[in-house]
N, C-alpha and C positions, 0 to 999 in steps of 0.2 A: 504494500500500500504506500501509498506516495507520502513524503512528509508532508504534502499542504494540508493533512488532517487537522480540524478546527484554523483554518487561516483563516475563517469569519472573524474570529473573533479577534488575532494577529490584525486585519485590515481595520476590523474598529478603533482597536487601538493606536493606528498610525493616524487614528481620524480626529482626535481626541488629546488635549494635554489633561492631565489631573491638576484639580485644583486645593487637591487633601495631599498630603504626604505622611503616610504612617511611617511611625518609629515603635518598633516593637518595647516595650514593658519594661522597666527594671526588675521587677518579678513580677510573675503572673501565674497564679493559683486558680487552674478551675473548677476548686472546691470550694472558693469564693462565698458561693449560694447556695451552697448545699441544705437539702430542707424547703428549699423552695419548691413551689407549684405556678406553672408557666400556662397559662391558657392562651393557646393556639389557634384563629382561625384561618381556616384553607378552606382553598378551591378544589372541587372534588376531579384535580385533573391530574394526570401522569407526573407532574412535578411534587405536587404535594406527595398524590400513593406511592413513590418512590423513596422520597425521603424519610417518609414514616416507616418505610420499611429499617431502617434505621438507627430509628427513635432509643431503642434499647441501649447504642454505643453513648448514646449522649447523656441520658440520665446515667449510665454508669460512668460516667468521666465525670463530670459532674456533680455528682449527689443528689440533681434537682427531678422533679418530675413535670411531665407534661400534660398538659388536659386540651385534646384536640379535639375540635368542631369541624368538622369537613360537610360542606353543602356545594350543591352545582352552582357555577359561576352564579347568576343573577342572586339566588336566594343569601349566598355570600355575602354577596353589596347590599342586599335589603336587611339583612342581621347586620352589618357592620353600621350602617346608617342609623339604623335604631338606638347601636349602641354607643356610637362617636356621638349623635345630637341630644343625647341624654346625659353624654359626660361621665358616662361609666364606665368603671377602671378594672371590667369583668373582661376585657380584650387584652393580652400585652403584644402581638404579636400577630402581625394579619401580613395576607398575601397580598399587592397591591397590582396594578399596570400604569406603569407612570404614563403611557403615551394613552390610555383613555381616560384616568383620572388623578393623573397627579397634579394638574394644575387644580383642579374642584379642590381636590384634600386639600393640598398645600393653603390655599387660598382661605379654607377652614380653619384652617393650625389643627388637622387632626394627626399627622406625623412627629414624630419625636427626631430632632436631627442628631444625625449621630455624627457628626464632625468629630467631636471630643473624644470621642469611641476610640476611632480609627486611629488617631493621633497618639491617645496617652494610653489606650488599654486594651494589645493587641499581643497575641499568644506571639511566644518566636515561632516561625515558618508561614505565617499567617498570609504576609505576602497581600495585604489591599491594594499595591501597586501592578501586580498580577491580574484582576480584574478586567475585565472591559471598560478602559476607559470613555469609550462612547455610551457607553449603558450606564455608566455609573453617571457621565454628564446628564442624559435623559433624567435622573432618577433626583437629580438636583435643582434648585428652584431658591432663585436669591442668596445662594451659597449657601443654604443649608441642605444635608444633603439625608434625603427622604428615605432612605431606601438601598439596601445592596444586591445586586443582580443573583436571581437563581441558575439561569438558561439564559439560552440563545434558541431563538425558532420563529419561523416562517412557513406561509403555507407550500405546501408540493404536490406533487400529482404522483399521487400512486395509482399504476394500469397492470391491470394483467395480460402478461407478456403472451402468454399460451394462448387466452382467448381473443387477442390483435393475430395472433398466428394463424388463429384454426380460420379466421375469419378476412383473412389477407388484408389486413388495414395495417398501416401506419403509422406509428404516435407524429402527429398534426408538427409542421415545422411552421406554423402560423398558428395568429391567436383566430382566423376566420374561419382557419379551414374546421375547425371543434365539431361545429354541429353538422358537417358533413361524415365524418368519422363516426359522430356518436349514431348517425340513422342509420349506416353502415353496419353497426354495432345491433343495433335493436332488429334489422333486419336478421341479421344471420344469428343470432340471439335473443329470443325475445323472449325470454325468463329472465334477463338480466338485465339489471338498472345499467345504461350507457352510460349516465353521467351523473355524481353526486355533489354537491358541496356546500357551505352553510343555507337555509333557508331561513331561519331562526331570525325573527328580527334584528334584535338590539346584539346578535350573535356575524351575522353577514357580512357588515363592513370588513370585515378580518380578512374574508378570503375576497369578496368583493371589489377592495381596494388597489387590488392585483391588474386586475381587468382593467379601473379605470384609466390608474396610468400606463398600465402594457397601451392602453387606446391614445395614451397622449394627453389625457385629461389632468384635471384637477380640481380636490373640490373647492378651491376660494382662490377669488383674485382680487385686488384692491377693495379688499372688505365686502365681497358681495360671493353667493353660492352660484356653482358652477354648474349644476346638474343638468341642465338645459343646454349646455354648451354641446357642439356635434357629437366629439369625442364622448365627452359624460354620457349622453343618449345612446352612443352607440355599445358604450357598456352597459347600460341597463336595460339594451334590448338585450343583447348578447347573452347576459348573465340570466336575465330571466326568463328568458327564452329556453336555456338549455335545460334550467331545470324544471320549467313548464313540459316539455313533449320530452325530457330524456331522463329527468330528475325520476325520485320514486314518489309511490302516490305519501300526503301529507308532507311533502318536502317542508312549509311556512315550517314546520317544525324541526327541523333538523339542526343541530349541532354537531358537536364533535361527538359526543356519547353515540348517536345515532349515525352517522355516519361509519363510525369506524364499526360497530357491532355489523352494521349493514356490508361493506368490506372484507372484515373476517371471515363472516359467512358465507362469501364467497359469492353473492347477491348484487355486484356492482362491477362493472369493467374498470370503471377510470374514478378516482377520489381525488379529489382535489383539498384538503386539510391542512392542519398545522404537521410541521415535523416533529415534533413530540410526541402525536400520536402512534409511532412507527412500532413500541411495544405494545402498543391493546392492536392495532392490525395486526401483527404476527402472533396473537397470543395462541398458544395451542400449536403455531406450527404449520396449520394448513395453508399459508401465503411463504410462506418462507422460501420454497423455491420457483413460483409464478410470478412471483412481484417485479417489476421494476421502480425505480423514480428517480422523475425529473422534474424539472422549474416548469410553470404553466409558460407555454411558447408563446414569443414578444408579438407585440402588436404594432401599428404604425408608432407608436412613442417608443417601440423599442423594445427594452427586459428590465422592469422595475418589479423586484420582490418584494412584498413585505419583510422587515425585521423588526421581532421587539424581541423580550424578557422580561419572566415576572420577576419583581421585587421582593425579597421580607420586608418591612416597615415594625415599628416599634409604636403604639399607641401615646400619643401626648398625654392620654387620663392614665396609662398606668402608674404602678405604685413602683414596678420592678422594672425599670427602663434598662438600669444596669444587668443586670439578670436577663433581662431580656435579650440584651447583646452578646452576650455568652451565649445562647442560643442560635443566634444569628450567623455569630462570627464558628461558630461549630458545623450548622448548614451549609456555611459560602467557603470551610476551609479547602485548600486543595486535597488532603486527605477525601473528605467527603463529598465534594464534588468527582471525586477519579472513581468514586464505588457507583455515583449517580448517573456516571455515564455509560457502563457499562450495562445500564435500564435503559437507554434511549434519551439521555436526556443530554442536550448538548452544553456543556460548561461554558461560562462566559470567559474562562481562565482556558489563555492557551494552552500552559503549559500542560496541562491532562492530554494532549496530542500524544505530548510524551512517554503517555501511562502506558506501562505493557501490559496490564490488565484490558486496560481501553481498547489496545494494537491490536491484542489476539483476537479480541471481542469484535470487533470489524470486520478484522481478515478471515471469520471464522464462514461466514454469509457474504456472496455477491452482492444481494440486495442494503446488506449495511455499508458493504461501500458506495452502492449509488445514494444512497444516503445521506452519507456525511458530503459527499462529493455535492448533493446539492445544498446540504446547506451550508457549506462552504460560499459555493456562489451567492446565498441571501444575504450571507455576511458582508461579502466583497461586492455589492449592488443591490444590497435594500434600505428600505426607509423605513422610518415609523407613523410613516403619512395614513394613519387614518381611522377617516372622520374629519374635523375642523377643528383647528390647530386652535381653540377658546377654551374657555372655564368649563363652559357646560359640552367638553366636547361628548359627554355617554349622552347625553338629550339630541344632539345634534348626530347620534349612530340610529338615535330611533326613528329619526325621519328620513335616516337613507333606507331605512331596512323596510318601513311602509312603501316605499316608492315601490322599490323591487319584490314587495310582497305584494303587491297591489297588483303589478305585471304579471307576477306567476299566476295570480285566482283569476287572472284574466278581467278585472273590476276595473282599471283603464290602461288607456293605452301611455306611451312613454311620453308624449308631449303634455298630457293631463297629468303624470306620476310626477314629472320633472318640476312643473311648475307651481304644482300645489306643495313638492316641497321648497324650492329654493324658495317660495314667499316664505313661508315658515322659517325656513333655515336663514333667510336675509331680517327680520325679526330679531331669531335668535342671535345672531352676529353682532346685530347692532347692541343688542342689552348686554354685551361681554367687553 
């Protein structure tokens, strides 16, 4: 395998100065807190069930114990809001996405910065200059800094190579040619979903956002929404399109849970998903040697991937801020990031490239190298563009994700979707 394993994260870093510089401890005892109780909330997604697979090494280093809440992304942010706008110090420790809401939080004061953290109270090998410094920049706001990066991931296309075979198709070297492959697909296949990927409102923009600028788009220019612009329109035909005639039935509902169960099961030709999905699609085995993946193919703008990373964050109402970063700085160390990757979960720290746990784990499976290999490329060619780059950018995902669920029920067409939301979304703008 080629050393450019994890160079996403190497190229973030050339992208990016730091604005923290850690100096490890004069001494540093991780029994500090011992007796503690850390309440945890997470995202019921591959990074969290990964790390908690875990969780055992931490409270025995430690002394402390953990009380985790694990709920699917929205019900998450509807528990975290409850408990951040009530001022309750029953959270110390939450998952965050600084590129959908870190400016909202921020803007709240519901983060605890950990500046001081990184500075004066860091294990030796700890390594915070290791990190992604592009990720960690996202993760910061007025020099305080929100958040430390779990992952790296973007969405990809996962297709099955056997049933492109059996069916003489192609994987699409254009973002137009799609829905000619996928009717190809459903003809000589028609037990199998051609084409999947988010439906889910306030869940779409994710992979969505892929399309619009692969199309050349964008969605804001000098303070105004762009959804109506050609480009924009011809990704919310595009996109709704495919999963209206190629999608499965119920797609408005689709996420990641559902998609990839959908995939597993061997029910779907082409997934279009986050890259951290790649152990719940192989779980069991049955993809493991049919799979391929690649980057969704560029469009008139080109090849524009999605990149983010979730963040931990530390609660402003806890009591255990300090405690809490022992937990933090346990999750982000290179140690426990080099076991996290080995589950499919890609480090923001180059140097885990290095792991030869990591190496074998790669080289063990084809399809994990076409893997890293593309999200390699999200690294070195994505953004974190999306939605609208405001306060209220999650309210401004729910009006993209009405347009394009409006398109798939077939309830209007893209010139009625576009415009009932850029009014909305030109509203929202202005009051941010």
């Amino acid at each position: 395998m080629k050393r450019a394993v994890l160079c996403a994260v190497a190229s973030l870093t050339a992208a990016a100065s730091l604005a923290i510089q850690a100096a490890p401890a004069q001494t540093f005892n991780w029994k500090k807190f011992q007796g503690t109780t850390l309440s945890v909330l997470a995202n019921n997604n591959p990074i969290a069930n990964t790390l908690m697979k875990h969780r055992h090494e931490f409270e025995q280093l430690t002394g402390m114990k953990l009380k985790v809440d694990t709920y699917q992304e929205q019900q998450m942010r509807q528990r975290l809001m409850t408990v951040m706008n009530s001022g309750s110090d029953e959270v110390d420790v939450f998952m965050s996405l600084p590129s959908r809401e870190g400016l909202q939080f921020a803007k709240a004061g519901w983060y605890a910065d950990m500046s001081s953290y990184v500075k004066n109270d860091v294990a030796p090998g700890y390594d915070f200059a290791g990190l992604s410094p592009g990720l960690v920049k996202d993760a910061t706001v007025d020099g305080k800094l929100n958040g430390i990066p779990l992952n790296i991931e973007g969405p990809v296309l996962y297709y099955r190579k056997d049933i492109f075979a059996k069916c003489k198709v192609e994987m699409p070297k254009t973002l137009d040619q799609l829905p000619a492959v996928a009717k190809r697909l459903k003809t000589c296949e028609p037990a199998i979903t051609p084409f999947v990927s988010r439906g889910l409102k306030p869940a779409l923009p994710f992979t969505f956002s892929v399309f619009l600028h692969n199309e050349g788009g964008e969605y804001m220019k000098d303070g105004k929404s762009q959804l109506c612009s050609a480009p924009a329109k011809a990704a919310l035909s595009l996109y709704s399109s495919l999963l209206k005639d190629y999608g499965p039935p119920g797609v408005v509902n689709y996420s990641f849970y559902q998609i990839s169960s959908l995939y597993k099961d061997g029910r779907a030709a082409m997934a279009f998903e986050s890259s951290n999905e790649l152990r719940n699609m192989m779980a069991g085995g049955a993809r493991l040697k049919d799979t391929a993946i690649t980057l969704l193919p560029p469009g008139p703008g080109g090849l524009h991937p999605t990149v983010l990373g979730w963040t931990a964050a530390i609660s402003s109402h806890s009591k255990k801020k300090e405690a809490a970063w022992y937990f933090i700085q346990w999750a982000t160390s290179p140690k426990t990031q080099a076991e996290l990757a080995v589950d499919g979960i890609v480090s923001p720290r180059a140097s885990v490239a290095n792991n030869p746990a990591f190496r074998k784990w790669v080289d063990a499976q084809p399809v994990r190298e076409e893997w890293i290999t593309a999200v390699n490329k999200v690294g070195q060619l994505g953004e974190s563009k999306i939605g609208y780059p405001i306060v209220a950018n999650a309210e401004s995902r729910e009006y993209i994700g009405q347009a394009v669920t409006a398109m798939i029920l077939g309830q209007k067409n893209v010139q009625q979707a576009c415009s009932e939301a850029d009014t909305r979304l030109d509203k929202l703008i202005a009051g941010n």
